[in-house]
C-alpha positions in Angstrom: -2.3 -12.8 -14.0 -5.7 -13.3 -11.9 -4.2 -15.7 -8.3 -5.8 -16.7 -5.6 -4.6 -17.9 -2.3 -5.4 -18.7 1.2 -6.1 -16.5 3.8 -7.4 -16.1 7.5 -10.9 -16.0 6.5 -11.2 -17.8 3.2 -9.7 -17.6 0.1 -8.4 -14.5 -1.5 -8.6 -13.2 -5.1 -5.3 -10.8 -6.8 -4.0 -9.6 -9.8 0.2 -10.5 -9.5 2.3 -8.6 -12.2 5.9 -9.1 -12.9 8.5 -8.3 -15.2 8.3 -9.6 -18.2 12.1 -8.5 -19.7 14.0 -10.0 -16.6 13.9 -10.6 -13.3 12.4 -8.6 -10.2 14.8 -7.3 -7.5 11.9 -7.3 -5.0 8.2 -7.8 -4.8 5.3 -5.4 -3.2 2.0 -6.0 -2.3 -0.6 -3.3 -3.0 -3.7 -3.2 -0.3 -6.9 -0.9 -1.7 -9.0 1.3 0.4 -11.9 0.9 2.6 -14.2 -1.4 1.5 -17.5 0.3 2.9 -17.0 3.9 3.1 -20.0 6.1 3.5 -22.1 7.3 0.6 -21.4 8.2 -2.3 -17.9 6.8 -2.6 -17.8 3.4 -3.9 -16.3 0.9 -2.1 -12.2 -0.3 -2.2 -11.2 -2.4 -4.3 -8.1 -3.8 -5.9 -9.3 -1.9 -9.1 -9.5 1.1 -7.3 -7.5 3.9 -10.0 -4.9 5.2 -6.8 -4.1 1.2 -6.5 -3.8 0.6 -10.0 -1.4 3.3 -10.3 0.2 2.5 -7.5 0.9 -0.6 -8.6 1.7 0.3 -12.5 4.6 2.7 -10.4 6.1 -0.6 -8.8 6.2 -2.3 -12.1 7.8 0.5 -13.9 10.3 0.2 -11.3 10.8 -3.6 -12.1 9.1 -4.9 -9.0 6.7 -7.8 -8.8 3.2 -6.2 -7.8 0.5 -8.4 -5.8 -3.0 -6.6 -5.9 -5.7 -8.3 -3.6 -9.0 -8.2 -2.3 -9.4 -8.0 1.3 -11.9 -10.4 2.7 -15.8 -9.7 1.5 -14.3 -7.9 -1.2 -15.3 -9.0 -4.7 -14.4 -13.0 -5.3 -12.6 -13.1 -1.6 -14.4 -14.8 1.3 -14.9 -14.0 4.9 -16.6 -10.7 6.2 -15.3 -7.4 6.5 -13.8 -6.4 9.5 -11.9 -3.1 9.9 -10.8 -3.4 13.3 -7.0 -5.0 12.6 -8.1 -8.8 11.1 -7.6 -8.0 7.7 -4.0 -7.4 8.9 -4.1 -11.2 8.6 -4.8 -10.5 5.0 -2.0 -8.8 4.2 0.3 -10.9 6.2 -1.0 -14.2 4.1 -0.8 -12.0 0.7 3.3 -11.5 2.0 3.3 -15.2 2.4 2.4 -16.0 -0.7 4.6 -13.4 -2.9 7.3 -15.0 -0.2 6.0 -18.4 -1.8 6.9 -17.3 -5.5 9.7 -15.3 -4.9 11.4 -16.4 -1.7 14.8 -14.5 -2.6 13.3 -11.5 -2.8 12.6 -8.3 -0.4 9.0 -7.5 0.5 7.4 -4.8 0.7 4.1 -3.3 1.5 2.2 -0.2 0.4 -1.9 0.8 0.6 -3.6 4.0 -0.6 -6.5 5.0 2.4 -7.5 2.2 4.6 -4.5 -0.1 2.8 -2.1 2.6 4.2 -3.6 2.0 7.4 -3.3 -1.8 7.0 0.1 -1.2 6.1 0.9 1.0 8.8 -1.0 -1.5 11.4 1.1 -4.6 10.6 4.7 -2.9 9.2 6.1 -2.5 13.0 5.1 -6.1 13.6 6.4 -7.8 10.2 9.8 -8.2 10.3 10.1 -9.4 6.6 8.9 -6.2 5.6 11.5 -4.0 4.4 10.0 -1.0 2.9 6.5 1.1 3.1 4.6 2.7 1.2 2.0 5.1 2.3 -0.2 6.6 0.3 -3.1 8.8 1.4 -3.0 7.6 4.8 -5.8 9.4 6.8 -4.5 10.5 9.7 -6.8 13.0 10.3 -9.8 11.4 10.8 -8.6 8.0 11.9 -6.3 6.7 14.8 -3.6 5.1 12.9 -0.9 6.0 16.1 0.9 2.1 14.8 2.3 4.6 11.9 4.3 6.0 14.9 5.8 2.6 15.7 6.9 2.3 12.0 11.4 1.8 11.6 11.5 0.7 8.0 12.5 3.0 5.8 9.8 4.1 3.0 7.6 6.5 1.6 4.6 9.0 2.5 2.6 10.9 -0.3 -0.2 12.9 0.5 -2.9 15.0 -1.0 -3.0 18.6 -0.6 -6.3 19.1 -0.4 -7.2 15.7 1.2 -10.3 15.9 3.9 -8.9 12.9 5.8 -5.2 14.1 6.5 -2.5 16.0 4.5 1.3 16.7 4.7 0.4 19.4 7.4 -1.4 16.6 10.0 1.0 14.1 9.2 3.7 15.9 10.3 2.1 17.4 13.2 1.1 14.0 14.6 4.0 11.8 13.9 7.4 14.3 13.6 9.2 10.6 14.2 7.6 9.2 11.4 9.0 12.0 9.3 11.9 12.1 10.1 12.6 8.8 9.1 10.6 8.7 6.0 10.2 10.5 2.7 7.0 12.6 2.9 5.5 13.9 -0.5 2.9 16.0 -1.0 0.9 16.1 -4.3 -0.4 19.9 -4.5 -4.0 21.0 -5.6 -5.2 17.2 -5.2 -8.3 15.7 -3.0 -7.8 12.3 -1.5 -8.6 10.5 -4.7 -5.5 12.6 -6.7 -8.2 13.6 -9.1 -7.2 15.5 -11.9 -3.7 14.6 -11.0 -3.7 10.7 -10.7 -0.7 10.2 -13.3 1.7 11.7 -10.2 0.9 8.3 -8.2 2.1 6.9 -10.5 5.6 8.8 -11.7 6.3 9.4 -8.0 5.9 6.1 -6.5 8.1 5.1 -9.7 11.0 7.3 -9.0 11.5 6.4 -5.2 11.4 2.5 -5.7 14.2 3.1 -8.3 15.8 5.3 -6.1 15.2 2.9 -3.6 16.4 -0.2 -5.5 20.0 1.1 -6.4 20.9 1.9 -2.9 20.0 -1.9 -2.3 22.5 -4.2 -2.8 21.5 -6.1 -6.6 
């Protein structure tokens, strides 16, 4: 269903999906990729085909899935920052998923700048209990809060991604590594085209996995 809800900048616009043959055992929210990227790649949004999937892998899980709209983006106010403020986003997108199911774990996971997002607020946000990174570009952008990052969680990469692979990832953070799952899809560019279906399938497998070594 189509939400909105408040945030630091104005009102924000999502799509929340949850079970709908019994009840979550945790809730995620989904953050979508850079909003103004240089040409010709089309601008990040919560429709964005790595975040859908991402998301559709959460639900076939059995999680409750929050997809939003940073601010600027689409029906959600305020202007586009990209220095850290739309942090604030994804801290008032937790609040409200903390609104609706306040029993529940949260957790957190972008594809691209999202991952960034992720990565910027996870070592500040205590309720977050699991990551998710996907596609987080650590080759071209300083994302050194990823370093900083003690819940447990996920990493997949693209093989043949020009803004960071498996290879870059672990030679910049070896501690992030270590305490994290790190995937690699092979043959893939950032976007996982040709491939996109193993967004999906992975991302489904390690929140199950995930999920029965939580407590029910």
């Amino acid at each position: 269903m189509n939400v909105r809800f408040e945030g630091p900048a104005g009102m924000l616009e999502g799509i929340l999906w949850e079970p709908t043959d019994g009840l979550p055992r945790a809730a995620v929210v989904v953050c979508h990729p850079h909003p103004k990227p240089p040409p010709p790649t089309l601008g990040g949004t919560m429709r964005n085909n790595v975040v859908h999937r991402i998301a559709r892998g959460f639900g076939d899980a059995g999680l409750a899935v929050l997809r939003f709209n940073f601010r600027s983006v689409g029906a959600s106010e305020g202007e586009h920052d990209g220095q850290g403020a739309e942090d604030g986003d994804l801290s008032a997108a937790l609040d409200f998923l903390a609104g609706r199911h306040p029993d529940l774990p949260l957790w957190a996971a972008g594809f691209s700048f999202g991952a960034r997002t992720v990565a910027s607020l996870a070592p500040r946000e205590s309720r977050i209990e699991r990551v998710c990174l996907v596609a987080l570009p650590v080759g071209v952008y300083e994302v050194e809060s990823a370093r900083h990052i003690t819940q447990p969680g996920l990493v997949l990469m693209a093989e043949k991604d020009v803004f960071g692979t498996r290879a870059q990832l672990e030679s910049r953070f070896p501690e992030l590594v270590d305490r994290m799952e790190v995937q690699e899809v092979p043959g893939v560019d950032h976007f996982f085209t040709g491939d996109l279906e193993q967004v999906r399938t992975r991302i489904a497998d390690w929140a199950t996995r995930s999920l029965a070594g939580s407590p029910a």
